[in-house]
C-alpha positions in Angstrom: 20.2 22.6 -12.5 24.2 21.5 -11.7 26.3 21.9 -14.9 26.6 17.8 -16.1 30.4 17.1 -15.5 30.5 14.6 -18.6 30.0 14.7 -21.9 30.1 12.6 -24.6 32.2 13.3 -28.2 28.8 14.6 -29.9 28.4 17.3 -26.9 25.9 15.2 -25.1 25.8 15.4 -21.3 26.2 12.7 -19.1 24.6 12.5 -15.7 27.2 11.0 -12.7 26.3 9.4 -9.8 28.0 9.1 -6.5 29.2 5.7 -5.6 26.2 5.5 -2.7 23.8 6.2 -5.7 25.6 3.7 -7.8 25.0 1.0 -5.1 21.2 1.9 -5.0 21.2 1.3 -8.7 23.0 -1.8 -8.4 20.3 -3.1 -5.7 17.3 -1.7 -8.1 18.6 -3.1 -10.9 19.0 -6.5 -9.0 16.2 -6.7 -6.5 13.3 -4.8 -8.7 14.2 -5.1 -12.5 16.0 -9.2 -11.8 19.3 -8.4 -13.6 22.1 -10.6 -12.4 25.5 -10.0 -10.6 27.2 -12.0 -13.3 24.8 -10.7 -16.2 26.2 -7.2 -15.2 29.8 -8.6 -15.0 29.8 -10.6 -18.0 28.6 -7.1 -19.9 31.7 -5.4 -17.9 34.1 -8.1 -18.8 33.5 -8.5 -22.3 34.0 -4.5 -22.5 36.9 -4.4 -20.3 38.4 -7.0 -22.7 37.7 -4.9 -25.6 38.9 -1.8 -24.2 42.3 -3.9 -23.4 42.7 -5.3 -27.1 42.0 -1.3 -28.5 44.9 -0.6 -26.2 47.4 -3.7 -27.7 46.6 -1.8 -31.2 46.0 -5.0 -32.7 49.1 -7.4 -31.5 49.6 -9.8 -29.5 50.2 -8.9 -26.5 51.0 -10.4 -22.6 47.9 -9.0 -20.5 48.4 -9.0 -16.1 45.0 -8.5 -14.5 45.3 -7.1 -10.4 41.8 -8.3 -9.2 40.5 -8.0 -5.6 37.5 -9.8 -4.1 34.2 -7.8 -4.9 32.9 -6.6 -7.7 35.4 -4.8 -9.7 37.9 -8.5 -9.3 34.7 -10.0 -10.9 35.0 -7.8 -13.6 38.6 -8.2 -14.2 38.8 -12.0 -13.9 35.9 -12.3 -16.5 37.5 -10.1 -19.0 40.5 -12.3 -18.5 38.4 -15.1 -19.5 37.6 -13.3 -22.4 41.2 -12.2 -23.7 42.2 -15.7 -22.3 39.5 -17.2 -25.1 40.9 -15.0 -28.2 44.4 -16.1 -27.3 46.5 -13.3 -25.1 48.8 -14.6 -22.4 46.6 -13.3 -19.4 48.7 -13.3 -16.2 45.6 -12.9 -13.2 47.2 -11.5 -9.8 45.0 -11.5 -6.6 45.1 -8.9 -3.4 44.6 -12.0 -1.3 43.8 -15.4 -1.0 41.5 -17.0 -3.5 39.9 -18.1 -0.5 38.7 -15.0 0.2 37.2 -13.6 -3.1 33.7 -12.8 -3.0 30.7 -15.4 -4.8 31.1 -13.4 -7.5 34.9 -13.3 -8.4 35.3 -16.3 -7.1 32.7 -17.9 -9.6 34.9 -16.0 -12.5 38.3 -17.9 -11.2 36.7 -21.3 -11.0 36.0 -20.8 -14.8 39.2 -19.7 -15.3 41.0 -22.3 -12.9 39.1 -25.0 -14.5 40.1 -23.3 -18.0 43.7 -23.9 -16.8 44.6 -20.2 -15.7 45.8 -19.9 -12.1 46.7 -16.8 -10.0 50.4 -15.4 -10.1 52.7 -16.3 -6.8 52.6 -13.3 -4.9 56.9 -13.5 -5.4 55.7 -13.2 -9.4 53.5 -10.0 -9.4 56.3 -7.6 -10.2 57.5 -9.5 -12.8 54.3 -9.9 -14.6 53.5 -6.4 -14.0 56.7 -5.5 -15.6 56.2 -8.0 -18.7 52.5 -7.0 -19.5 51.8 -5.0 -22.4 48.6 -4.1 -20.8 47.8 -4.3 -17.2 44.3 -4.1 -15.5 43.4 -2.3 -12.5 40.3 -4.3 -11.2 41.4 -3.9 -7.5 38.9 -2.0 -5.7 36.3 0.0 -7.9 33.9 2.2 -6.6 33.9 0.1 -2.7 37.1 2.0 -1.5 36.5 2.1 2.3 39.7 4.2 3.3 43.0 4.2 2.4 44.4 0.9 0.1 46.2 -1.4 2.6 48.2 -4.9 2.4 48.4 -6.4 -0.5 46.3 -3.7 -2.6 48.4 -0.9 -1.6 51.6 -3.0 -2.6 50.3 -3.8 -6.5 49.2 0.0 -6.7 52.7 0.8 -6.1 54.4 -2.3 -8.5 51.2 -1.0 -11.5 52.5 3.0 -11.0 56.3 2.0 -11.0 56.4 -0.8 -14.2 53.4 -0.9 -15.9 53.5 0.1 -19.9 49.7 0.5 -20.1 47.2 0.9 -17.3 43.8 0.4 -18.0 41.7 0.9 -14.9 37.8 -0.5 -14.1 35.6 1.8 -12.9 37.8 4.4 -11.3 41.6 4.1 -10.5 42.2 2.0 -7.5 42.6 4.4 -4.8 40.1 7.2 -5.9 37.0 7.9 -4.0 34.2 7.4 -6.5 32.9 10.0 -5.3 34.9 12.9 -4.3 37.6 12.2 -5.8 39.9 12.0 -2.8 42.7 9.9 -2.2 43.8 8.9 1.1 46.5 6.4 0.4 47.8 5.1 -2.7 46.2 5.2 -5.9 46.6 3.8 -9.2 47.9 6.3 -12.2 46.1 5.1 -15.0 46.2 5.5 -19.0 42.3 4.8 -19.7 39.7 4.4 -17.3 36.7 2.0 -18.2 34.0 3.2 -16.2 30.5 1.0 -15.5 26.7 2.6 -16.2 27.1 6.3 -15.3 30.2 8.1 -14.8 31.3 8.8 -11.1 31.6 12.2 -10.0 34.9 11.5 -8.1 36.0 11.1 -11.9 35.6 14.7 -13.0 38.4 16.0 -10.3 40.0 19.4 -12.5 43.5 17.9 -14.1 45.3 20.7 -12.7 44.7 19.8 -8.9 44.6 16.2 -9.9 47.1 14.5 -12.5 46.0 11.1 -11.1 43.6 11.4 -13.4 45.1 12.1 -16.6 44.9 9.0 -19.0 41.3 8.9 -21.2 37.7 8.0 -19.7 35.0 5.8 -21.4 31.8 4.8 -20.7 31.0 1.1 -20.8 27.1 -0.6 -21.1 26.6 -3.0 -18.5 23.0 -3.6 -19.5 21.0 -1.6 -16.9 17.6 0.1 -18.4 17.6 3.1 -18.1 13.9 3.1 -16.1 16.3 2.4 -13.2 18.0 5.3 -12.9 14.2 6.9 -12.8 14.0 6.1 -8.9 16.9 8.5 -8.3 15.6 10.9 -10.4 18.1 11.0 -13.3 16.5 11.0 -16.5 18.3 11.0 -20.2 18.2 10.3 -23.6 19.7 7.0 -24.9 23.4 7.9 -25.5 25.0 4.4 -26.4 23.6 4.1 -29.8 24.7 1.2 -31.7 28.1 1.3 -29.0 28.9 -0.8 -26.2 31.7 1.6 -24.7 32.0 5.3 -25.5 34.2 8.3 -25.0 33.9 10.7 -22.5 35.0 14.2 -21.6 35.2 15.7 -18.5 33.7 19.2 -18.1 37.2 20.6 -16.8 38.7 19.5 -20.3 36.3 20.5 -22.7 33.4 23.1 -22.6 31.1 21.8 -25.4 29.6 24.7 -27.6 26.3 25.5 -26.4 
């Protein structure tokens, strides 16, 4: 059996999953078991936004949230909502037209257009980049198709060169879920929020790869674990009474066996 890559605080290990397993989960989970794109995002969000409000330390703070249109936008819009509803100044910055957002980020802007919030001018991102006490990295997630282009690639480089605080969704914008290549630009972050089951493009060695300095948690989005039976990965419950949790990353600590 492959040494587990991830483990949690109390020396538990973790399974990963590459990001063509994670989209098998995400069909099972949706097609078999009838969980919801937006149940799963709403779980994502609300984490997302908790993970941002650990980061402000408890002030008020100015939040700028990079979205694209799939998934990991969806994610980033909706914890904006949330942050947005416990009063931070959430800036929200698009990789392209609001037009073309997927059904699912685009259902998280209407609620947040209609809430009064509306994207950043494209002439503004670097500004509000350079303002927030906290910026999230909901770009591209574990979808990265090559390397980040247009508008993506620009905010990676405005996030690495004025962002404070990154926190990043899933895996840093730019990273291959799951190799952990990097073909063009990728994001630097501080804390990575990642969704289920840790990637294995997450555990790259820090010596080889400082991209991925920063801390890694694990967030619940709500999936039963009898979906991840179908791929054969089997574990014991490891959230607990937790929504989010800590992980290490074999390279950075061997737990005592």
């Amino acid at each position: 059996m492959r040494e587990p890559l991830f483990w949690t605080s109390e020396s538990m290990p973790i399974p990963a999953v590459t990001a063509e397993q994670m989209r098998e989960v995400d069909r099972i989970a949706v097609e078999e078991f009838g969980l919801g794109i937006l149940q799963m995002m709403e779980n994502a969000g609300r984490n997302l936004a908790a993970n941002v409000v650990e980061m402000l330390a408890g002030m008020d703070g100015e939040v700028t949230v990079l979205a694209g249109a799939g998934g990991n936008g969806g994610g980033g819009l909706c914890a904006a909502r949330h942050l947005h509803n416990r009063g931070y100044k959430v800036n929200l910055i698009l990789d392209r037209e609001a037009s073309a957002l997927g059904d699912a980020a685009a259902n998280q802007l209407r609620i947040l257009q209609v809430a009064g919030l509306r994207p950043v001018d494209p002439s503004g991102a670097e500004e509000a980049i350079r303002r927030a006490d906290v910026v999230v990295d909901a770009l591209i997630g574990y979808s990265l198709r090559g390397a980040p282009r247009g508008r993506a690639a620009e905010l990676i480089a405005l996030c690495n060169g004025y962002a404070k605080q990154v926190l990043s969704l899933d895996v840093p914008s730019g990273l291959d879920a799951t190799t952990g290549d990097t073909p063009g630009a990728v994001v630097h972050p501080d804390r990575t929020l990642t969704l289920a089951l840790p990637k294995t493009g997450l555990a790259a060695i820090p010596e080889e790869c400082l991209r991925l300095s920063g801390e890694l948690y694990l967030a619940d989005i709500g999936i039963p674990p009898e979906v991840y039976e179908s791929l054969g990965l089997s574990f014991k419950p490891f959230f607990q009474n937790r929504y989010w949790i800590p992980l290490q990353r074999q390279a950075e600590s061997t737990p005592d066996k």
